[in-house]
mmJSON file of the N, C-alpha and C atoms, coordinates in Angstrom:
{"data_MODEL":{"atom_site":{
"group_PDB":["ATOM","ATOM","ATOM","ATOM","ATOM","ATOM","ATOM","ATOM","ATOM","ATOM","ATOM","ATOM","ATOM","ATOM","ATOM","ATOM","ATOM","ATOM","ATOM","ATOM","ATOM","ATOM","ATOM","ATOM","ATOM","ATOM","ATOM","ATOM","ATOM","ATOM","ATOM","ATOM","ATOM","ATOM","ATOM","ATOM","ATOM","ATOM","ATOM","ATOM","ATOM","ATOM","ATOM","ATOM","ATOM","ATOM","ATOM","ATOM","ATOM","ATOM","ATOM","ATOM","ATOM","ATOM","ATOM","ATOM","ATOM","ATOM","ATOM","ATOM","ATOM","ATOM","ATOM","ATOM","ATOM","ATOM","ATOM","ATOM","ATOM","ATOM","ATOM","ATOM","ATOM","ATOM","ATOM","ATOM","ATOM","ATOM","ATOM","ATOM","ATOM","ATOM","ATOM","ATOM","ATOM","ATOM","ATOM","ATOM","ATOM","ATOM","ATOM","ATOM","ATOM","ATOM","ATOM","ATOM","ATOM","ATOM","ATOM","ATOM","ATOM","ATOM","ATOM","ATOM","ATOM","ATOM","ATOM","ATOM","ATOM","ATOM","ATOM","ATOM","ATOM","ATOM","ATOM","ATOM","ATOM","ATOM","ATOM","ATOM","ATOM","ATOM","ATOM","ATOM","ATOM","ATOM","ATOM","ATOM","ATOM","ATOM","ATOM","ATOM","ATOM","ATOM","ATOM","ATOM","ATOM","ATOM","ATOM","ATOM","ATOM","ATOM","ATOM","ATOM","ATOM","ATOM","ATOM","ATOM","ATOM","ATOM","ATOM","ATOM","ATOM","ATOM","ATOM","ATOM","ATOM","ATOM","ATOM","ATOM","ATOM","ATOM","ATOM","ATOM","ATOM","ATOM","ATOM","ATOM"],
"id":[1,2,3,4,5,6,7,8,9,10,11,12,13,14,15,16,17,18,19,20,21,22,23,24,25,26,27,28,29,30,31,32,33,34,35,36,37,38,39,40,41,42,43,44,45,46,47,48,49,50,51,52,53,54,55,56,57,58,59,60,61,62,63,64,65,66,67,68,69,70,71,72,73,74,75,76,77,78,79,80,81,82,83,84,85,86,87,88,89,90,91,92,93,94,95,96,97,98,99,100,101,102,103,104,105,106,107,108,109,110,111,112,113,114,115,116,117,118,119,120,121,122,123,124,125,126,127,128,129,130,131,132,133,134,135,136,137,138,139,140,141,142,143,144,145,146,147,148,149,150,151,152,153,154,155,156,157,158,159,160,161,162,163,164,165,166,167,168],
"type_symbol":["N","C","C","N","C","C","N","C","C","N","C","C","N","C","C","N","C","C","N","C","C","N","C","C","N","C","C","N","C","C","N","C","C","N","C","C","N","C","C","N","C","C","N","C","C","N","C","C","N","C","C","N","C","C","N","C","C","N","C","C","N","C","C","N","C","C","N","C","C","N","C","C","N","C","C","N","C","C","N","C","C","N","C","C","N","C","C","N","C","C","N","C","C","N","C","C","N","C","C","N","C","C","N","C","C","N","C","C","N","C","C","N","C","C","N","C","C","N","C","C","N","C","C","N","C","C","N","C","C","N","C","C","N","C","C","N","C","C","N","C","C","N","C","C","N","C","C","N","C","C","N","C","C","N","C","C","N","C","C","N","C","C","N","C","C","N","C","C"],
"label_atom_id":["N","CA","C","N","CA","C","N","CA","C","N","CA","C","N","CA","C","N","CA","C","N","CA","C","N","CA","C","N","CA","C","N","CA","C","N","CA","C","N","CA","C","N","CA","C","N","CA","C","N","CA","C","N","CA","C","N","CA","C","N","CA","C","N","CA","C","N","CA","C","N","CA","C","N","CA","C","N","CA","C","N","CA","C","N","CA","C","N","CA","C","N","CA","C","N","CA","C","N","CA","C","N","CA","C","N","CA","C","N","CA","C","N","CA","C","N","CA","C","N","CA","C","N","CA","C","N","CA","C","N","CA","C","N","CA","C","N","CA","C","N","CA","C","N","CA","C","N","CA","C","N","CA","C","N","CA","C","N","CA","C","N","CA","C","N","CA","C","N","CA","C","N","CA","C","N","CA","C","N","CA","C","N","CA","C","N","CA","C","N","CA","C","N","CA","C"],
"label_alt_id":[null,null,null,null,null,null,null,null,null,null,null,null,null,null,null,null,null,null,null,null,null,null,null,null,null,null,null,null,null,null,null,null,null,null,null,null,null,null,null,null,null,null,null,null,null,null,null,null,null,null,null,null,null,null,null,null,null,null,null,null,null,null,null,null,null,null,null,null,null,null,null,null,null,null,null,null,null,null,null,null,null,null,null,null,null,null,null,null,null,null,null,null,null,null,null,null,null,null,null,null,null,null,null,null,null,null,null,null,null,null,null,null,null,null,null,null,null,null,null,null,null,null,null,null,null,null,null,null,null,null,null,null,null,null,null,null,null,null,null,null,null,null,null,null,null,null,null,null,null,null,null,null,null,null,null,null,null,null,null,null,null,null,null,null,null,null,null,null],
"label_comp_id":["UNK","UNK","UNK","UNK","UNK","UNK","UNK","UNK","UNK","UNK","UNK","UNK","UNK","UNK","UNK","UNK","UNK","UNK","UNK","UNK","UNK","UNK","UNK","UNK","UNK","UNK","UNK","UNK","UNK","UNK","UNK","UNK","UNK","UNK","UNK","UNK","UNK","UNK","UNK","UNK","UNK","UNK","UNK","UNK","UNK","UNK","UNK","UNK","UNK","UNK","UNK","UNK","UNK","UNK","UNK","UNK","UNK","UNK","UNK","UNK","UNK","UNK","UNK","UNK","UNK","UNK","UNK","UNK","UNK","UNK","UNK","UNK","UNK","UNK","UNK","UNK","UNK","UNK","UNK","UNK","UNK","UNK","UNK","UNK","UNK","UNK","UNK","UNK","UNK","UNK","UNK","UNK","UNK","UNK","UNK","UNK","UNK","UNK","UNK","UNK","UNK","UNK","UNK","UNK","UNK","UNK","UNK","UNK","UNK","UNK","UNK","UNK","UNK","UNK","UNK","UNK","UNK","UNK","UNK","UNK","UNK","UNK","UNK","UNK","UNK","UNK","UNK","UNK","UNK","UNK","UNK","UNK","UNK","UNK","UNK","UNK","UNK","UNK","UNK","UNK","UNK","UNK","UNK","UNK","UNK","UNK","UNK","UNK","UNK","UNK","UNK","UNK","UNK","UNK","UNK","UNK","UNK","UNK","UNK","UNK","UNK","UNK","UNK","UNK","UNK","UNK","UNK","UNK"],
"label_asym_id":["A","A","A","A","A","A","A","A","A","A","A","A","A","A","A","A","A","A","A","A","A","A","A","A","A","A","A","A","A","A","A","A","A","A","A","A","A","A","A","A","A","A","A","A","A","A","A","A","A","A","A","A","A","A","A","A","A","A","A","A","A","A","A","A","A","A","A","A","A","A","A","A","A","A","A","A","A","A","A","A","A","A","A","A","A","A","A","A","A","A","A","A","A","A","A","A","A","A","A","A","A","A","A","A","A","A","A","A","A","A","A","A","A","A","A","A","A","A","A","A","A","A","A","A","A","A","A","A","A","A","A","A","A","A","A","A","A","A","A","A","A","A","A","A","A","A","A","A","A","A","A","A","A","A","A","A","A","A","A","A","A","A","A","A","A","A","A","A"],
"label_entity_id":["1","1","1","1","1","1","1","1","1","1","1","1","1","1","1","1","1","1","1","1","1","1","1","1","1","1","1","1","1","1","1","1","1","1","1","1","1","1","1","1","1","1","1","1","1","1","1","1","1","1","1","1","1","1","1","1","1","1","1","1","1","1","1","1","1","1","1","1","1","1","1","1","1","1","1","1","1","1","1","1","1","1","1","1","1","1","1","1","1","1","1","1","1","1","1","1","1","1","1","1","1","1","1","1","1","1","1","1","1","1","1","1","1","1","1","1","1","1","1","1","1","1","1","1","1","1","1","1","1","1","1","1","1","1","1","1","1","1","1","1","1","1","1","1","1","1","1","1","1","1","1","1","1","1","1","1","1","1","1","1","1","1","1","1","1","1","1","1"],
"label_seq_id":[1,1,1,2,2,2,3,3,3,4,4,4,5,5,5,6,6,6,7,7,7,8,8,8,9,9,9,10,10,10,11,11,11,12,12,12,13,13,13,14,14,14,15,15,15,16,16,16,17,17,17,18,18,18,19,19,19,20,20,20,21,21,21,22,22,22,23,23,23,24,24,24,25,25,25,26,26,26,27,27,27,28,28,28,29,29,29,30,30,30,31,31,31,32,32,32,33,33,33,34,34,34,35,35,35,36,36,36,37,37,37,38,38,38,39,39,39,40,40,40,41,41,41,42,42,42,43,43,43,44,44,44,45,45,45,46,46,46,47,47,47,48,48,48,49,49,49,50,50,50,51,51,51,52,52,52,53,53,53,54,54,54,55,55,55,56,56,56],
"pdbx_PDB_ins_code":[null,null,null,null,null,null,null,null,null,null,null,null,null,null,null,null,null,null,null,null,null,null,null,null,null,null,null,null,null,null,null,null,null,null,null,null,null,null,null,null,null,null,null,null,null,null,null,null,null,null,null,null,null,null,null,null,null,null,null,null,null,null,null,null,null,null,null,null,null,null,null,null,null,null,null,null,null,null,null,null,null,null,null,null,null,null,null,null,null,null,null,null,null,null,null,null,null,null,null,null,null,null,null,null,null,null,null,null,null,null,null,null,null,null,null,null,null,null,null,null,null,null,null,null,null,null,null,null,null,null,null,null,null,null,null,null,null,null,null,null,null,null,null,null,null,null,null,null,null,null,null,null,null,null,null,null,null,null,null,null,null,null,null,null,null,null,null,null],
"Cartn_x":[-21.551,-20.821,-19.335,-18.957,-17.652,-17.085,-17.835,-16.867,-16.707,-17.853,-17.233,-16.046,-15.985,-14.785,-13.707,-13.561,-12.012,-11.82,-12.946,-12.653,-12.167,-12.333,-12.077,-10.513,-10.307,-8.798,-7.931,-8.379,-7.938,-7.546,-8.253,-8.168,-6.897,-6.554,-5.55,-5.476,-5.944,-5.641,-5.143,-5.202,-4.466,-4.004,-2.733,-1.582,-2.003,-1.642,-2.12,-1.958,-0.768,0.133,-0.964,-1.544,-2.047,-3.349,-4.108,-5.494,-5.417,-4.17,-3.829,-3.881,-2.96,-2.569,-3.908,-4.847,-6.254,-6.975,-7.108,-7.762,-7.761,-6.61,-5.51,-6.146,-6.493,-6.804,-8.066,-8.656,-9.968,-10.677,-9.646,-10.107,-9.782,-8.797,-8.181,-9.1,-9.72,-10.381,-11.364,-12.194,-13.679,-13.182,-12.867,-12.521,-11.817,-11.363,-10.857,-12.155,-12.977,-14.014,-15.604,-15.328,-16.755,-15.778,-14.734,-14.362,-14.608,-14.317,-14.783,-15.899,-17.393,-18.25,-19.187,-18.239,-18.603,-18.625,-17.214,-16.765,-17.812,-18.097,-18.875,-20.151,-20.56,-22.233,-22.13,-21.338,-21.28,-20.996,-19.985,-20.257,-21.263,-22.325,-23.082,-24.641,-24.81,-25.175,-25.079,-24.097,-23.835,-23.697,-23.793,-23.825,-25.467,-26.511,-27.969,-28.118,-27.425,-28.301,-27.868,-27.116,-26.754,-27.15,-27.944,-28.695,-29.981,-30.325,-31.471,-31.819,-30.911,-30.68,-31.151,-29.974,-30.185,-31.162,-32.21,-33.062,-34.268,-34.364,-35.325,-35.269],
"Cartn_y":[-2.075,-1.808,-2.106,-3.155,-3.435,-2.285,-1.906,-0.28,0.762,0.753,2.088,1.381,0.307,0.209,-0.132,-0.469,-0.466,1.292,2.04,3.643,4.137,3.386,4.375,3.891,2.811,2.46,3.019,3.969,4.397,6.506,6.506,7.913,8.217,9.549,9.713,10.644,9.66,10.461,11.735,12.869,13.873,13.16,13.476,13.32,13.585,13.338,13.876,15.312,15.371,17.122,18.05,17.419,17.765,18.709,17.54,17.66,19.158,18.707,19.643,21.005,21.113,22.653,23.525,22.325,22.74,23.211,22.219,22.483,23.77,24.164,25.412,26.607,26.699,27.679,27.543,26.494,27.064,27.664,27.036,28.035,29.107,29.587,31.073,31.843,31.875,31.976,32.55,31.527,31.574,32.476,32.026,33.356,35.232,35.41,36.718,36.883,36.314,36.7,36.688,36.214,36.125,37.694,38.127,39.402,39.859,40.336,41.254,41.658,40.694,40.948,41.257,40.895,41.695,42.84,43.192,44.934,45.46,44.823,45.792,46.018,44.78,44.928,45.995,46.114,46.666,48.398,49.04,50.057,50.456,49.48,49.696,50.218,49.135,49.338,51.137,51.605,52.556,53.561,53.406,55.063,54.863,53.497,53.726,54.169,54.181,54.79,56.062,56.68,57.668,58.707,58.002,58.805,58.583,57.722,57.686,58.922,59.078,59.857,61.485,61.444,62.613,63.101,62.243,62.204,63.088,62.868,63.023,64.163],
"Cartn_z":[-46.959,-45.739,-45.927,-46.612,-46.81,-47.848,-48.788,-49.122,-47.941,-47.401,-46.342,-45.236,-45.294,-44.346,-45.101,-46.393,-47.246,-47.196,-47.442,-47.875,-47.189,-45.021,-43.975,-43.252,-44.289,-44.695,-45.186,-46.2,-47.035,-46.965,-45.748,-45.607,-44.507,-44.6,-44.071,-42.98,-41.805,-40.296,-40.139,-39.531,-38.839,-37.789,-37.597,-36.342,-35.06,-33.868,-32.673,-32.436,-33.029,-33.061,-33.762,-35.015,-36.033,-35.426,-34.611,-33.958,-32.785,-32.009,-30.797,-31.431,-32.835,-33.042,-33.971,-34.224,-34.74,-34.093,-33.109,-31.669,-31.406,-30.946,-30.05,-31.449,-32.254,-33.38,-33.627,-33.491,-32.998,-31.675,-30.619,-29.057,-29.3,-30.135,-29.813,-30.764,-32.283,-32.927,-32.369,-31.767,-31.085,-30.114,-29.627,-28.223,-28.552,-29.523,-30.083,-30.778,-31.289,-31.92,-31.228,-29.883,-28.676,-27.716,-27.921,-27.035,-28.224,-29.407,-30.038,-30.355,-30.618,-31.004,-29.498,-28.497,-26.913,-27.009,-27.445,-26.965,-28.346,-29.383,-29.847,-30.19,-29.444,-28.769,-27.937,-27.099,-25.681,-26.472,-27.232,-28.035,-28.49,-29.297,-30.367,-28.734,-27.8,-26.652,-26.152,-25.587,-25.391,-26.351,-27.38,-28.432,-28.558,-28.697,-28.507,-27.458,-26.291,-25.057,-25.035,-25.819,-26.095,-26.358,-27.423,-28.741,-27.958,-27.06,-26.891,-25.785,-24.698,-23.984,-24.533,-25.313,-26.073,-26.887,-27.298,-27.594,-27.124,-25.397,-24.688,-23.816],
"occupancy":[1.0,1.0,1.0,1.0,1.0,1.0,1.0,1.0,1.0,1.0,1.0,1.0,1.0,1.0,1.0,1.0,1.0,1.0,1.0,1.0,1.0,1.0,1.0,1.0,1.0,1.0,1.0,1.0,1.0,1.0,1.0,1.0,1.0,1.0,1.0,1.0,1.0,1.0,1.0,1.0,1.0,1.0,1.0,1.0,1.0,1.0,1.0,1.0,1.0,1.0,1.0,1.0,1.0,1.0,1.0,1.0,1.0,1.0,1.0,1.0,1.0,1.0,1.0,1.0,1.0,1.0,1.0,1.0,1.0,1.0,1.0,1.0,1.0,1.0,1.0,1.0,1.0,1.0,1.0,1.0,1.0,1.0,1.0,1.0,1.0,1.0,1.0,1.0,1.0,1.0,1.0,1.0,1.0,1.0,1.0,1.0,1.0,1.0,1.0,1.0,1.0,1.0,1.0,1.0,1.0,1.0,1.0,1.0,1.0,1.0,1.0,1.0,1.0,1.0,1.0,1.0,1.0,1.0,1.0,1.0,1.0,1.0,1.0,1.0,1.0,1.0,1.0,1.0,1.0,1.0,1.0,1.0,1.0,1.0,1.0,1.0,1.0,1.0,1.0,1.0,1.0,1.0,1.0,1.0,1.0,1.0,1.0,1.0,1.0,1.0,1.0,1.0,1.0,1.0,1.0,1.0,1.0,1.0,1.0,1.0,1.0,1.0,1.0,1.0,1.0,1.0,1.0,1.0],
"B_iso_or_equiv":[0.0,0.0,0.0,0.0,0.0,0.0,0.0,0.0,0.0,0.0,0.0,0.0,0.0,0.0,0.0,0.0,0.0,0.0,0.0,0.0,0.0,0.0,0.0,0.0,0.0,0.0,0.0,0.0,0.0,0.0,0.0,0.0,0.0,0.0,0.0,0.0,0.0,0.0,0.0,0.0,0.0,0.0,0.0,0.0,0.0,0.0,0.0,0.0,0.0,0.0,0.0,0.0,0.0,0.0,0.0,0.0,0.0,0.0,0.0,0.0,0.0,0.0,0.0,0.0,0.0,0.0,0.0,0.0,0.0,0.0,0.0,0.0,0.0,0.0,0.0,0.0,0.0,0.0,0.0,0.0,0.0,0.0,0.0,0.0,0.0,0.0,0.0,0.0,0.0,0.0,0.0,0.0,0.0,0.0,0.0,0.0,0.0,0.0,0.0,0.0,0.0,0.0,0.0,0.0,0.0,0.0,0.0,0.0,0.0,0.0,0.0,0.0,0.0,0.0,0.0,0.0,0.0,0.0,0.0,0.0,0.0,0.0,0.0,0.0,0.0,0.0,0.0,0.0,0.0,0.0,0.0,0.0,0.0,0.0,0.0,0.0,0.0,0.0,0.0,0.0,0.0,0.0,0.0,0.0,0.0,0.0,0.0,0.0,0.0,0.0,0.0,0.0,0.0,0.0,0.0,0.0,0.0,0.0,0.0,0.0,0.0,0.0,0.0,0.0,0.0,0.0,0.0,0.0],
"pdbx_formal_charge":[null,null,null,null,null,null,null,null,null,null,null,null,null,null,null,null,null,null,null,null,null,null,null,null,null,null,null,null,null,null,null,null,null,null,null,null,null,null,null,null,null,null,null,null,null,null,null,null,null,null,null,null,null,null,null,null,null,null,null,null,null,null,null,null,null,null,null,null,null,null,null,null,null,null,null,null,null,null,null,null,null,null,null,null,null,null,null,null,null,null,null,null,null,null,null,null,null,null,null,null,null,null,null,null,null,null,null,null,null,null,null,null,null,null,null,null,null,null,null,null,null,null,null,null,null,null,null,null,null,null,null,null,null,null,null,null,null,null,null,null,null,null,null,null,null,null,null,null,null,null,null,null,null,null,null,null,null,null,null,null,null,null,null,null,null,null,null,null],
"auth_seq_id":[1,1,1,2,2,2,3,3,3,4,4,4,5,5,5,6,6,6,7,7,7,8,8,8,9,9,9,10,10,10,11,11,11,12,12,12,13,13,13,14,14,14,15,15,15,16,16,16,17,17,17,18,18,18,19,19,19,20,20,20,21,21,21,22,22,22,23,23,23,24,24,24,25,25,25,26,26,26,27,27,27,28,28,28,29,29,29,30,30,30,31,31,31,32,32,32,33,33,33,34,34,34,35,35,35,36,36,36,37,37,37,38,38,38,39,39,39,40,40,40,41,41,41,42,42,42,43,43,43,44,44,44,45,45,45,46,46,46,47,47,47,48,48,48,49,49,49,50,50,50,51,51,51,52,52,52,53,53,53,54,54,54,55,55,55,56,56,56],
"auth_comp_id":["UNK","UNK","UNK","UNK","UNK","UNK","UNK","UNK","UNK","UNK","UNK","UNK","UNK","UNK","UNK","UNK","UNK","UNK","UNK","UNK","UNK","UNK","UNK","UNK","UNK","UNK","UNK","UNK","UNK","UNK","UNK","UNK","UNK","UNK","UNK","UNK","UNK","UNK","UNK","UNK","UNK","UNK","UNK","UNK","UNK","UNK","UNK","UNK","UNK","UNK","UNK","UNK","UNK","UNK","UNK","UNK","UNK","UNK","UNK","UNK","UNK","UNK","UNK","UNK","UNK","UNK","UNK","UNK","UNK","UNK","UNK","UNK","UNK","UNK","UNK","UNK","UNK","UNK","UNK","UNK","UNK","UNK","UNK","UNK","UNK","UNK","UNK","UNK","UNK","UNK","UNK","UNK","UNK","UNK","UNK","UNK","UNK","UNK","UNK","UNK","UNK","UNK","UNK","UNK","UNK","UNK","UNK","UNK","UNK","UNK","UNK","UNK","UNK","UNK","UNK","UNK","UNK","UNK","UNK","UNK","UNK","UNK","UNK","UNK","UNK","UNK","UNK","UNK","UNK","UNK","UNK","UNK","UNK","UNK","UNK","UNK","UNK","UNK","UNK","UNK","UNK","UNK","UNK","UNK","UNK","UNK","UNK","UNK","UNK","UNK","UNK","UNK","UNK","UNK","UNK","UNK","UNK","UNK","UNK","UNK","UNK","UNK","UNK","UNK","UNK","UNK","UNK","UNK"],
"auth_asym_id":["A","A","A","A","A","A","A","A","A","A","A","A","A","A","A","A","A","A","A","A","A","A","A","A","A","A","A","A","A","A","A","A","A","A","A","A","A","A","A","A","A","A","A","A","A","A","A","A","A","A","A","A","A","A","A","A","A","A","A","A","A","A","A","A","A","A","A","A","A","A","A","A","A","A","A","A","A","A","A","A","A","A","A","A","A","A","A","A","A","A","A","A","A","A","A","A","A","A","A","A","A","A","A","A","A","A","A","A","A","A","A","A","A","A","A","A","A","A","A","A","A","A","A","A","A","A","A","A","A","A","A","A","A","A","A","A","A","A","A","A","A","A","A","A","A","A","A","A","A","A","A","A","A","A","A","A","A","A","A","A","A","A","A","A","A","A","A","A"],
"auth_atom_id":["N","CA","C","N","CA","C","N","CA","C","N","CA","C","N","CA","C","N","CA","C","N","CA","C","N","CA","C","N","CA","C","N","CA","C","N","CA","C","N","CA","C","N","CA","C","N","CA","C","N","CA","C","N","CA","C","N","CA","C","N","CA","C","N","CA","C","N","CA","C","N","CA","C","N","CA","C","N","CA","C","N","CA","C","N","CA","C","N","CA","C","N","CA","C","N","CA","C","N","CA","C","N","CA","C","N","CA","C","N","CA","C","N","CA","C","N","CA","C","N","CA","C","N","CA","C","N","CA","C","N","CA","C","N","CA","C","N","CA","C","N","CA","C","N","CA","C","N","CA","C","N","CA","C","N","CA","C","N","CA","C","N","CA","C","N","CA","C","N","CA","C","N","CA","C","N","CA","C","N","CA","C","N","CA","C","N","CA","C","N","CA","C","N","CA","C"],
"pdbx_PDB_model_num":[1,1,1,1,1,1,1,1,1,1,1,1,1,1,1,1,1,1,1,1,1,1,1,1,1,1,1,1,1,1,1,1,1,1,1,1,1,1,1,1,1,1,1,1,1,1,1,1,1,1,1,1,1,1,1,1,1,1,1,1,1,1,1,1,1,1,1,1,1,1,1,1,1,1,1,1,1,1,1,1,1,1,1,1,1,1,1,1,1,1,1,1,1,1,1,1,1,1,1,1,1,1,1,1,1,1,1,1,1,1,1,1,1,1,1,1,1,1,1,1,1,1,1,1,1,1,1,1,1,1,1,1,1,1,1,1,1,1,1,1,1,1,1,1,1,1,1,1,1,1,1,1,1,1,1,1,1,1,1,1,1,1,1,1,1,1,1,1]
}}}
C-alpha cells in the first residue's frame, strides 16, 4: 500500500483548465456523433421503407 501512495505522488495531475477543455470535447464529440448516427438511422429508416413500399 505504501507504493501505491508514493506512485500517486508521483503522477502528474491535469489542471482544472485541463479537465474543463476535455470535458467540453468530449460533450461536443458525443453529441455531433449521437446527431449524426440519428440523421442516419433516420435515412437508412426511410430509403427501407422505401424499398419496402416499393416493393409491394
Amino acid at each position: 500500500m505504501e507504493d501505491v501512495r508514493a506512485e500517486t505522488k508521483r503522477v502528474t495531475w491535469p489542471s482544472a483548465q485541463q479537465i474543463r477543455a476535455t470535458t467540453v470535447v468530449v460533450i461536443l464529440t458525443v453529441f455531433f456523433f449521437g446527431v449524426y448516427f440519428g440523421v442516419l438511422d433516420w435515412v437508412f429508416s426511410a430509403a427501407i421503407g422505401w424499398l419496402l413500399r416499393l416493393g409491394s
